[in-house]
C-alpha atoms as a printed R data frame, in Angstrom:
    type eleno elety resid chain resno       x       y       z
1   ATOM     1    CA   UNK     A     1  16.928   5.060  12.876
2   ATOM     2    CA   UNK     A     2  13.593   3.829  13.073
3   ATOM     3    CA   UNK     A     3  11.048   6.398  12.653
4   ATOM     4    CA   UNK     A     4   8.748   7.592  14.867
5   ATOM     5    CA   UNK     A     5   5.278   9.139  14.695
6   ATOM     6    CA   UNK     A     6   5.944  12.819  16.519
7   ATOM     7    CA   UNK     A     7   4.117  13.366  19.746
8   ATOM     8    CA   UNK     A     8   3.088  16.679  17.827
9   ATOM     9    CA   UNK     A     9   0.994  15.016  15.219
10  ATOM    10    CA   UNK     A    10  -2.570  14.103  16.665
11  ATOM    11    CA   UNK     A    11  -3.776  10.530  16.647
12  ATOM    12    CA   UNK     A    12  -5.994   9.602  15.344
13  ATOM    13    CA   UNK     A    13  -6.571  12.448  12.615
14  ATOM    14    CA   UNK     A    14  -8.517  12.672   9.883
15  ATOM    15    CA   UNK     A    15  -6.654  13.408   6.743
16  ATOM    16    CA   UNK     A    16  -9.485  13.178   4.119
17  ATOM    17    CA   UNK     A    17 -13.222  13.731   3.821
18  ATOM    18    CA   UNK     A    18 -14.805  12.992  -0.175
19  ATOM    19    CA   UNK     A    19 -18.165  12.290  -1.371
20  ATOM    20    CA   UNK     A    20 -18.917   9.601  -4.132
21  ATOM    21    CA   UNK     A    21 -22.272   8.576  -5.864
22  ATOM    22    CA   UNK     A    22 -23.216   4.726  -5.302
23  ATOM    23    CA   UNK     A    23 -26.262   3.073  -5.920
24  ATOM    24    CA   UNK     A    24 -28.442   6.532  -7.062
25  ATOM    25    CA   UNK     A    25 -27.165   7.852  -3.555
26  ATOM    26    CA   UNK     A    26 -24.389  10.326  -2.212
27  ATOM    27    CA   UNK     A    27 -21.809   8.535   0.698
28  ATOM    28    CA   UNK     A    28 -19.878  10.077   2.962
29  ATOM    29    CA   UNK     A    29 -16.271   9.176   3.577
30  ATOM    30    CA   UNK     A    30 -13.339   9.489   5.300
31  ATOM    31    CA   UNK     A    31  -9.762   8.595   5.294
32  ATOM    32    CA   UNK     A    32  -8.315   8.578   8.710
33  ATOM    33    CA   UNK     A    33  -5.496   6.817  10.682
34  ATOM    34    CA   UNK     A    34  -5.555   3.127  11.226
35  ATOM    35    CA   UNK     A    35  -6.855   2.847  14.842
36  ATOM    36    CA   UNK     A    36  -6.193   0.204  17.590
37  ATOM    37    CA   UNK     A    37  -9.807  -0.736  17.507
38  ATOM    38    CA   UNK     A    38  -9.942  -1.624  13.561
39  ATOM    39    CA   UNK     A    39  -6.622  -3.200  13.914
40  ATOM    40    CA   UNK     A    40  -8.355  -6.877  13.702
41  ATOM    41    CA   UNK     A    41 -10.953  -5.354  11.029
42  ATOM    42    CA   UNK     A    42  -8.587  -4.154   8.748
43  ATOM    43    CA   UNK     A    43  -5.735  -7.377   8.714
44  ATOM    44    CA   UNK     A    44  -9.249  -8.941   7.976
45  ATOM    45    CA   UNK     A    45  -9.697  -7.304   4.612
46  ATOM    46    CA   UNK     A    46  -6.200  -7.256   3.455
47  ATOM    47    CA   UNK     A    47  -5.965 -11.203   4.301
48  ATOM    48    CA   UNK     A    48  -9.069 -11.827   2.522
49  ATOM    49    CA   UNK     A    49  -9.016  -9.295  -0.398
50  ATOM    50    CA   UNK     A    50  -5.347  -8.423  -0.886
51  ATOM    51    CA   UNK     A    51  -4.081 -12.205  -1.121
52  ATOM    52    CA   UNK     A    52  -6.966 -13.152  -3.459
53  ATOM    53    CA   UNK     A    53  -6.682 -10.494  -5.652
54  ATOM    54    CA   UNK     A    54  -3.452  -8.764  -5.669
55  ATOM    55    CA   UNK     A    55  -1.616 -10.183  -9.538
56  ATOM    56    CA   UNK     A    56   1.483 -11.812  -7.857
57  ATOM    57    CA   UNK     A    57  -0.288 -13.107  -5.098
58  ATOM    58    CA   UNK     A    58  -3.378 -14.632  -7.087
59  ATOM    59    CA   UNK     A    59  -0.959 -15.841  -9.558
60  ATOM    60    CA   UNK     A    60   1.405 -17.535  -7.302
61  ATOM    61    CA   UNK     A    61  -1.623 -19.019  -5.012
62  ATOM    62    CA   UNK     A    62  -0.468 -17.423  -2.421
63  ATOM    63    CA   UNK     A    63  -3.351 -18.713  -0.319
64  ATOM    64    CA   UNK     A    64  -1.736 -22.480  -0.839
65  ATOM    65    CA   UNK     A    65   0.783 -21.807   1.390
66  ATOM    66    CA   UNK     A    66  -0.346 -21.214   4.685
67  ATOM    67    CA   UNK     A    67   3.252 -20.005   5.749
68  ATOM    68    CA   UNK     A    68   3.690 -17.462   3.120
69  ATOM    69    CA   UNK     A    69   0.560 -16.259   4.173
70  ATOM    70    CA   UNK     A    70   2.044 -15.774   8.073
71  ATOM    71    CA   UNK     A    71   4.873 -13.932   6.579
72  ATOM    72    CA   UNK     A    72   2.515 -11.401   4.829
73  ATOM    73    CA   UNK     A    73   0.317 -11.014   7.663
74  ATOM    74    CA   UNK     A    74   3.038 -10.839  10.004
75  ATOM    75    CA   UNK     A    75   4.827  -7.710   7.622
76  ATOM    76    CA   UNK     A    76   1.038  -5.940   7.593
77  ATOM    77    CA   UNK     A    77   0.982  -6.368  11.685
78  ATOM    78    CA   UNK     A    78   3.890  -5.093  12.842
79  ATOM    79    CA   UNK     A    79   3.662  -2.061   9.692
80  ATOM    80    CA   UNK     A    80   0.007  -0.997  11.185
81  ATOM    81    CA   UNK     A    81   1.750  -0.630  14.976
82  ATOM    82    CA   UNK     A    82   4.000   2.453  14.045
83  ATOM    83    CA   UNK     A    83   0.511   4.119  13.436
84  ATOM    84    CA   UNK     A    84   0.870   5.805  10.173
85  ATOM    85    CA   UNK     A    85  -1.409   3.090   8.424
86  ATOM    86    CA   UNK     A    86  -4.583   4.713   6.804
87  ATOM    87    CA   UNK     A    87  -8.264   3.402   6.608
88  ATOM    88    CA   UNK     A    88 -11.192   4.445   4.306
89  ATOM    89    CA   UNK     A    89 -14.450   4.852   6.351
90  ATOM    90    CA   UNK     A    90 -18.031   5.283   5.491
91  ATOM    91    CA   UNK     A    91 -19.767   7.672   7.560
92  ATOM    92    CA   UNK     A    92 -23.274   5.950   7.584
93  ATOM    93    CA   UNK     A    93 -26.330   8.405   8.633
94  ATOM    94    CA   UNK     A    94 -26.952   6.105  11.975
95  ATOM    95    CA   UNK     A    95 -23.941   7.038  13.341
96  ATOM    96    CA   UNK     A    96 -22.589   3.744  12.696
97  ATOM    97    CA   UNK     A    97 -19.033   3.629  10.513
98  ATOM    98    CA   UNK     A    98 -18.122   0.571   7.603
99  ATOM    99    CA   UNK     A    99 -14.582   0.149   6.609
100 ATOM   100    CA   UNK     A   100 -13.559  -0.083   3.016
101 ATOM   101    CA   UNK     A   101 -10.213   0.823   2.361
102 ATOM   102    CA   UNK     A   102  -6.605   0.205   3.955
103 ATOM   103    CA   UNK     A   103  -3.630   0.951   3.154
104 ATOM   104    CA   UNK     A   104  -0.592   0.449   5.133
105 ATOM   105    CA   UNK     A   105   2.200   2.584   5.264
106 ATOM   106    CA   UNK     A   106   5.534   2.897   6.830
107 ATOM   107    CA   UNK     A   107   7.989   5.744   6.633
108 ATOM   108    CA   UNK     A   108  11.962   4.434   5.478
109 ATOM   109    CA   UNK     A   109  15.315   6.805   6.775
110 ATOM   110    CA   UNK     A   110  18.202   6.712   5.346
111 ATOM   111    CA   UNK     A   111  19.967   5.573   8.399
112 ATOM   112    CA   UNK     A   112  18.093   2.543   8.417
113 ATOM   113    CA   UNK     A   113  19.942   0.017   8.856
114 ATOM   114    CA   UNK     A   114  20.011  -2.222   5.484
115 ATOM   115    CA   UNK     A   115  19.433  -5.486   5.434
116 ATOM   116    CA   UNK     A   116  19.183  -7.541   2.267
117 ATOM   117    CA   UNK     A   117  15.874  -9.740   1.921
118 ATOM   118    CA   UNK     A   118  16.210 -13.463   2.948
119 ATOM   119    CA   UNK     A   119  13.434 -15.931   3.818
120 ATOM   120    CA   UNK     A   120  13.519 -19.788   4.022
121 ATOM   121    CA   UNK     A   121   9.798 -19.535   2.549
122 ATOM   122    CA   UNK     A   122  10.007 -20.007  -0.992
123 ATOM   123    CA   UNK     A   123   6.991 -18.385  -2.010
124 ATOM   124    CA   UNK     A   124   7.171 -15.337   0.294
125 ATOM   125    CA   UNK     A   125  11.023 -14.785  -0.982
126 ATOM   126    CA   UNK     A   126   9.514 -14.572  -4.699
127 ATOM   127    CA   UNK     A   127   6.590 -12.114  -3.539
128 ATOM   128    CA   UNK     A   128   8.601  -9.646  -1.695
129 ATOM   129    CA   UNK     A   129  11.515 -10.734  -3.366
130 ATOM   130    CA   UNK     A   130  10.344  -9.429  -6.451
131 ATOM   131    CA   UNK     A   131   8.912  -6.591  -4.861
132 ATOM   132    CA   UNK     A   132  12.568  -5.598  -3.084
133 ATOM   133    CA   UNK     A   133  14.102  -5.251  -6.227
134 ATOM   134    CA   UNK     A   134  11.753  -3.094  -7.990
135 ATOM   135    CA   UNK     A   135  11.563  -1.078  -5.006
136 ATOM   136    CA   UNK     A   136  15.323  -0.637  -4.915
137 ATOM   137    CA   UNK     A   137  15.571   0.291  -8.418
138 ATOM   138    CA   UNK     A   138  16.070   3.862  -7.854
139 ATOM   139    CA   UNK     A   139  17.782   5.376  -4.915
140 ATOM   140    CA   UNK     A   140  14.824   7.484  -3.756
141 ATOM   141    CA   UNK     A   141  16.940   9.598  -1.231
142 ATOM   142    CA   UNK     A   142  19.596  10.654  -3.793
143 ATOM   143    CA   UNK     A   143  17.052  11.164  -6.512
144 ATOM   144    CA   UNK     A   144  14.999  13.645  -4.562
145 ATOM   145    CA   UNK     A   145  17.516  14.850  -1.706
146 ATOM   146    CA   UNK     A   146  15.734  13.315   0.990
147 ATOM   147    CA   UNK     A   147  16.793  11.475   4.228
148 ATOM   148    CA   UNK     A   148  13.250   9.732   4.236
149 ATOM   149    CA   UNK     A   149  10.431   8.974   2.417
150 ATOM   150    CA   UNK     A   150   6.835   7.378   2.812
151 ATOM   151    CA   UNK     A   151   6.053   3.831   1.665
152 ATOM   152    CA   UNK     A   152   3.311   1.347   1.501
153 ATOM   153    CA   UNK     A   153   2.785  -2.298   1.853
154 ATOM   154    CA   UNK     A   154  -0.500  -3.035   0.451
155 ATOM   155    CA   UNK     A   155  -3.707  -1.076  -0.487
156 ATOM   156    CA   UNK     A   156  -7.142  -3.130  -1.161
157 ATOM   157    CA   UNK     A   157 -10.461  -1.690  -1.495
158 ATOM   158    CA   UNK     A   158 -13.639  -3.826  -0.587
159 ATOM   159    CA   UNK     A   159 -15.187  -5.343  -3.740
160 ATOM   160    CA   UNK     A   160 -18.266  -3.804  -3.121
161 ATOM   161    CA   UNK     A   161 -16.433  -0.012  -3.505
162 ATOM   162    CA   UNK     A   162 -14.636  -0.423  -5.808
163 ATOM   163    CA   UNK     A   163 -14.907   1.487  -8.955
164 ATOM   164    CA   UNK     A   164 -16.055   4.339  -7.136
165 ATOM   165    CA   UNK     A   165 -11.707   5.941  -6.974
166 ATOM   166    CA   UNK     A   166 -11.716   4.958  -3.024
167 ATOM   167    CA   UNK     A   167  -7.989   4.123  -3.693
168 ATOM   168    CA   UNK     A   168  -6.799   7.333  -5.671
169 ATOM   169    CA   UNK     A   169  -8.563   9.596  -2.594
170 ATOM   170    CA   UNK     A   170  -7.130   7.196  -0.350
171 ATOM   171    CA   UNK     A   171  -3.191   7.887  -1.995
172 ATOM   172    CA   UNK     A   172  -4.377  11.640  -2.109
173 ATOM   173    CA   UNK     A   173  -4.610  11.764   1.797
174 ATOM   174    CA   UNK     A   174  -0.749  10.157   1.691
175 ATOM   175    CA   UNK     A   175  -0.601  14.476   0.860
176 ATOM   176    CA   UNK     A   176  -1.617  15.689   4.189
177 ATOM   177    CA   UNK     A   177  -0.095  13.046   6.060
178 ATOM   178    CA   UNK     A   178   3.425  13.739   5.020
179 ATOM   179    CA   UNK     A   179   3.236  17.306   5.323
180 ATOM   180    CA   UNK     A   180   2.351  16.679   8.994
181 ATOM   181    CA   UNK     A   181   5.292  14.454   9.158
182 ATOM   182    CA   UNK     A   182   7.294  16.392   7.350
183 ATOM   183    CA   UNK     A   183   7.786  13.987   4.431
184 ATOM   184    CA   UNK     A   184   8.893  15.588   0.868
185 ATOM   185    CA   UNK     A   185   8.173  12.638  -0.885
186 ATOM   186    CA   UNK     A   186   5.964   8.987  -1.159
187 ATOM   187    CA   UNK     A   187   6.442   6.158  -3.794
188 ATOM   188    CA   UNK     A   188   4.979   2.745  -3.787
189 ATOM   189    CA   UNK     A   189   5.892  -0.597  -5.676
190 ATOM   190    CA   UNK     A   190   2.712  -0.879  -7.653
191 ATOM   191    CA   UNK     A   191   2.562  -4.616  -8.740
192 ATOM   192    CA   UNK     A   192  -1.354  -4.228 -11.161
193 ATOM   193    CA   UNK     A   193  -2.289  -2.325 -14.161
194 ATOM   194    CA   UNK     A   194  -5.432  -1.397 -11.879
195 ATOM   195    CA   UNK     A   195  -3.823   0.559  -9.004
196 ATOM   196    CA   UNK     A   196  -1.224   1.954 -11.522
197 ATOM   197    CA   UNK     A   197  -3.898   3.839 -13.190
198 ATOM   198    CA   UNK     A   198  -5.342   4.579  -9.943
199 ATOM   199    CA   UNK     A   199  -1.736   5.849  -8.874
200 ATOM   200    CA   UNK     A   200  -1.512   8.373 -12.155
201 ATOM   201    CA   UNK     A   201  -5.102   9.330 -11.471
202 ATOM   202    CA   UNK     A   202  -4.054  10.860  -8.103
203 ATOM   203    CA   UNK     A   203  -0.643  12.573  -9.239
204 ATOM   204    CA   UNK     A   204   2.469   9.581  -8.778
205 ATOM   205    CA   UNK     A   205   4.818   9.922 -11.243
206 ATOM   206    CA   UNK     A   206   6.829   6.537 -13.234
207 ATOM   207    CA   UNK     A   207   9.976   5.879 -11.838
208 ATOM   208    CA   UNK     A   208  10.917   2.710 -12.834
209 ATOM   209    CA   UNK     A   209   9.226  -0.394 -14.666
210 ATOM   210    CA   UNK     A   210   9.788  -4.022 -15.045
211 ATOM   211    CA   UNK     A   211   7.891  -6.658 -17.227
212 ATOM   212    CA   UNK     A   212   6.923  -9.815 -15.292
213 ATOM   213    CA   UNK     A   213   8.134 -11.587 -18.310
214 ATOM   214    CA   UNK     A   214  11.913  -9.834 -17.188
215 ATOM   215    CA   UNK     A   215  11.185 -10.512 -13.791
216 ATOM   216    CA   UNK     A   216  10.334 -14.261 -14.193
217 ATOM   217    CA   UNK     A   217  14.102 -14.287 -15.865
218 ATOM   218    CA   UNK     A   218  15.394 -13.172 -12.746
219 ATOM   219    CA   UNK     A   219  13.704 -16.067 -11.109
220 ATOM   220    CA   UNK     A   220  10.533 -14.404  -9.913
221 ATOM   221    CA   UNK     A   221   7.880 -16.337 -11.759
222 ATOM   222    CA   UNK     A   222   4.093 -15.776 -11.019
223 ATOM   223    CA   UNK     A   223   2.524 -18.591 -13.887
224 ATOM   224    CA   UNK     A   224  -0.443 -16.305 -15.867
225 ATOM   225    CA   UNK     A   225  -0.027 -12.713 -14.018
226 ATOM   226    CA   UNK     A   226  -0.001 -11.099 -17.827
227 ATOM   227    CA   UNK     A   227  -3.522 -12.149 -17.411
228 ATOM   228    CA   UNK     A   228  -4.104  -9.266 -15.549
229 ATOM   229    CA   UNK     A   229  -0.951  -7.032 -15.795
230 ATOM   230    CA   UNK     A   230   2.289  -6.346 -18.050
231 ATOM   231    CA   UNK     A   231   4.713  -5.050 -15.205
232 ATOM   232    CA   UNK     A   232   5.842  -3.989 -11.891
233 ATOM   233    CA   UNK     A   233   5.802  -0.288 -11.434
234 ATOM   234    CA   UNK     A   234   7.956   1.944  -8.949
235 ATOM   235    CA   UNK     A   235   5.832   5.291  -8.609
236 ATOM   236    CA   UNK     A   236   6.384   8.441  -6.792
237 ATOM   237    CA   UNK     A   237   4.795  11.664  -5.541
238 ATOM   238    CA   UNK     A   238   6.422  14.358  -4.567
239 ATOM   239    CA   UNK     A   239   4.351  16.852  -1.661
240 ATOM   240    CA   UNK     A   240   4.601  20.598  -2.215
């Protein structure tokens, strides 16, 4: 089954209101669902950001390939239409709003219909290729004794934000959201050392782990990713 957003939760809701100090002054923010109107906004920062800077993507030049890049922006598009994507927001004291988060999410059943990966594009089989098979490491619905579980396919902060934990408040409202949806559990293939410290920070667990040195021996080979990371991280949270 494919799962669908109940009537009973309101959209759009706001799941998340924080404060953080930035240059000597106090923002306000918000983490609320992905709207129709910042549909265009927010494919625009994970097509700039999230391709340039996410380890397997920088590493494999994923912005050579102007297919590849289709394929990825074509996943985040039709993700962000089942309306359970999230957005970070700064509440600005004109009124006015600036986006600086997204993270898109999708919720998996276990009567999904399974479907082993295959793509004619080289480079986008390696990048969710490699991305599959960490993610299918662990049977998530016989390891917790659920039927469905929340899931995410790409979170990117603006440059500008970011050491200021936008993503770890962002994952925290993933809390509140699946309550509302009635979701026990959320875990995420987290591919950098950077947003698997940001992942621990806001309470996911290790699952499973995978060096990109082992995953280049399984043919997955991003040339200089140890650069920036050591591994490929399945990590979970369960909600209370």
């Amino acid at each position: 089954m494919v799962f669908i957003r109940p009537s009973t939760v309101p959209y759009p809701t706001v799941w998340h209101r924080f404060t953080v100090r930035r240059n000597g002054t106090t923002a306000s923010l918000r983490v609320q669902d992905l709207t129709e109107d910042k549909f265009d906004a927010a494919l625009a920062l994970l097509s700039e950001h999230f391709t340039r800077d996410e380890p397997p993507c920088k590493y494999i030049g994923i912005n050579n390939y102007p297919t590849a890049v289709a394929e990825l922006e074509n996943l985040w598009r039709k993700t962000i239409n089942d309306k359970l994507s999230l957005v970070c927001v700064e509440d600005k004291d004109d009124g006015s709003s600036v986006l600086v988060g997204v993270n898109v999410l999708t919720v998996v059943c276990k009567e999904d219909k399974e479907e082993p990966f295959k793509s004619e594009d080289k480079v986008w089989a390696k990048l969710f290729g490699a991305v599959d098979l960490v993610a299918r490491s662990v049977d998530l619905f016989e390891h917790y004794g659920v039927d469905k579980y929340l899931t995410a396919y790409g979170l990117v902060v603006v440059p500008e934000w970011r050491g200021c934990n936008i993503g770890k408040e962002i994952l925290r409202a993933r809390v509140p959201l699946c309550k509302a949806l009635g979701i026990k559990v959320t875990a995420t293939v987290f591919t950098a050392a950077a947003s698997q410290a940001v992942a621990k920070k806001a309470g996911f667990a290790d699952l499973f782990e995978i060096t990109y040195e082992e995953l280049a021996q399984k043919g997955f080979v991003f040339p200089g990713v140890e650069e920036d990371t050591k591994s490929s991280k399945l990590m979970a949270l369960v909600i209370d």
